[in-house]
C-alpha positions, 0 to 999 in steps of 0.5 A: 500500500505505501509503494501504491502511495508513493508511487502515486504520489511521485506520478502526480508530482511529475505530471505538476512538474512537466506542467510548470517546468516550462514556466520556471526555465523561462523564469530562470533565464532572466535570474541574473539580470534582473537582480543586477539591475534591480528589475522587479519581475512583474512579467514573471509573476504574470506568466505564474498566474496565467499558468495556474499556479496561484490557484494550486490550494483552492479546495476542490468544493470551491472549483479548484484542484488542490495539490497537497503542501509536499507537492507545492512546497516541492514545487516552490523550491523549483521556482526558487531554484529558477529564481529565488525573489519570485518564489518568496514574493509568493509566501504571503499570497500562499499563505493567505490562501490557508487562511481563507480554508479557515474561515467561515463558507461566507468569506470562502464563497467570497475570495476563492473565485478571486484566487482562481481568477489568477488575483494574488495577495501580498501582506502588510504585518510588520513595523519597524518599531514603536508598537507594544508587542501583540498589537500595531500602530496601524488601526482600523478607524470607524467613521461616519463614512464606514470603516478606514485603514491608516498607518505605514507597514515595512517587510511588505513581501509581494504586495507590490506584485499583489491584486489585495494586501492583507494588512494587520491592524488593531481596532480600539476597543477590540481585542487582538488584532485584525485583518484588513484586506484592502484593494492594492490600486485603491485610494490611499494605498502606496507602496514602495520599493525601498526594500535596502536589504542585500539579499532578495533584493526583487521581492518588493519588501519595503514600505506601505502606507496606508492614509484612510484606505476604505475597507468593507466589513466583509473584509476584516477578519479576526486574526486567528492563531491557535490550533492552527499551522499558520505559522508553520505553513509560513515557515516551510515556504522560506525553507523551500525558497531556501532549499532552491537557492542551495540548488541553484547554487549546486547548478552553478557548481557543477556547471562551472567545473565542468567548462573550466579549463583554467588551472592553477600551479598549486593544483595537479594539472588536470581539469577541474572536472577530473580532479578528485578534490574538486568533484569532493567539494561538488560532492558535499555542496550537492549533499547538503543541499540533498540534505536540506530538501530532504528535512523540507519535504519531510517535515511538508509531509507531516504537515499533509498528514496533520490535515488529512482528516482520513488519517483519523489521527489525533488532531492536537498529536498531529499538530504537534508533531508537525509544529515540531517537524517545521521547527526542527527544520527551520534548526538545520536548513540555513546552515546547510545552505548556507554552507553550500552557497559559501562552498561554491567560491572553492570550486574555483579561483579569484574569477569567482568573486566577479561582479559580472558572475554575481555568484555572491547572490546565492549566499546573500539571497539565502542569508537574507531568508534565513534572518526571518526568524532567528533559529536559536530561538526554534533551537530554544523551543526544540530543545525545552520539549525534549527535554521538558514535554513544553508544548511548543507555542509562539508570540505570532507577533512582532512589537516592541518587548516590556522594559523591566518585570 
């Protein structure tokens, strides 16, 4: 029964594959360029909706054809490999997607047509700094006209690429903090590209502002975080971004030993690609990327099984155990790709360090993901429920700590 499944699995996986290959080859052919020359790839995304691919987690009730998390995530490391900045850009539109399944039959029936009409979302959850921990400067305000949006948001990943951006606020007088979801071309919406950082640099990850932007109340949901795998969804799509920089990287490896002619006195005269120390570091590099893949796609899977409701599994266990999968994960990937994105400069010489070769950018693009969110505090989590049984939990929110007990 278990070789039937994977078999089946692995079929269907393929058939996903053949389908978008295309797309992300053509993606990948403009990679390097356009983050040489700060390029944001609007036409990109546009080939990715046009395709399908944004409608790929709407339930069948609602019209579409579901894959499951191991299938997009594997998907998405693909694309990354193609072009990192274009999968990331994806995260929260994926991400919201998960969210509208946990919602009421009204607000499903509401934007699941909009997602399989090829329309994406972007987020607006974080500040730079200034608002109380669990809640945000940013607030929906009730006016005698209706409801409005006011306030600035950074780390806006996708939204500049977006059809909606999902917007976190507070409202007085209501606990806990809100979504507001609000039309990207509506008045009073600005975003900019002033994301500064040195990786990822096309993801569209600066400022929005938000100066009395009208929202309908069927827009505003309340921000829902417990007993769901929200945050561990979130967390598998960087690793997936993660895990196809390191396969790009891997690419790059191999493709310069092998054309490479050039050698060096100190070395034993042969081509690169027969000399045995160089196919050892190829060799590592490829296994700690196979390594990492690995750890993702495993801990996808569990993340499959704690929603498959046939399974019959003890939803709180299964939960559990998936939140531990995609911490553990979240522990042991950066390092192995960023091992192996550091490792590609010892396959070759000086030359490699070019700018023209932009071979930096798979290191910084990986560095820049893997400073999300601090592994040591995951590690911290990890190592207090082995140790002590502590049910892992989280903040789920980002905002300026007490001073003092």
């Amino acid at each position: 029964m278990t070789t039937i499944a994977t078999a089946a699995t692995e079929s269907r996986y393929q058939e996903l594959l053949d389908r978008f290959g295309s797309v992300f080859a053509k993606i990948a052919e403009g990679a390097c360029e356009r983050e040489q020359n700060r390029i944001l790839p609007f036409e990109q995304v546009q080939w990715l909706k046009e395709a399908g691919f944004t409608t790929l987690r709407v339930p069948e009730s609602h019209g579409g054809t579901p894959i499951s998390h191991e299938h997009l995530f594997r998907l998405l490391i693909e694309l990354a490999a193609a072009d990192s900045n274009v999968a990331h850009l994806l995260r929260s539109h994926f991400s919201f997607v998960e969210t509208i399944s946990l919602q009421p039959q009204e607000f499903q029936d509401r934007w699941f047509p909009k997602v399989l009409q090829g329309q994406i979302f972007g987020n607006a959850a974080t500040e730079r700094g200034g608002n109380a921990l669990g809640t945000t400067n940013t607030k929906l305000v009730k006016t005698d006209d209706g409801w409005v949006l006011r306030g600035e948001k950074y780390y806006t990943t996708g939204s500049i690429f977006a059809d909606w951006v999902v917007v976190m606020a507070t409202t007085e007088g209501v606990e806990g903090r809100q979504y507001a979801i609000v039309d990207r071309n509506a008045h009073g919406v600005q975003i900019l590209d002033d994301w500064d950082g040195f990786g990822q640099p096309l993801t569209g990850t600066g400022t929005a502002i938000f100066t009395d932007v009208p929202v309908e109340p069927g827009n505003i949901i309340q921000r829902k975080v417990a007993s769901t795998l929200e945050p561990a969804f979130f967390q598998l799509c960087l690793l997936s971004v993660l895990v196809g920089i390191g396969k790009a990287a891997r690419n790059e490896a191999a493709s310069i030993v092998s054309n490479r002619t050039r050698t060096f006195n100190t070395g034993s005269g042969s081509l690169f690609k027969d000399d045995p120390q160089i196919q050892e570091l190829v060799g590592r590099l490829a296994a700690n990327v196979f390594a990492a893949e690995s750890i993702v796609i495993t801990a996808a899977r569990e993340l499959d099984a704690a929603h498959d409701l046939q399974l019959g599994l003890d939803s709180d266990a299964a939960y559990l155990r998936a939140e531990l999968a995609v911490q553990q994960a979240h522990v042991a990937t950066p390092k192995l790709i960023l091992d192996a994105t550091s490792e590609l400069f010892d396959v070759t010489g000086a030359s490699a360090v070019s700018t023209s070769k932009s071979l930096d950018r798979f290191w910084r693009n990986a560095r820049t993901v893997a400073t999300h969110n601090p592994v040591a505090f995951k590690a911290r989590s990890v190592g207090d429920y082995f140790i002590n049984g502590t049910i892992p939990t989280g903040l789920n929110s980002i905002g300026e700590a007490k001073v003092g007990k």
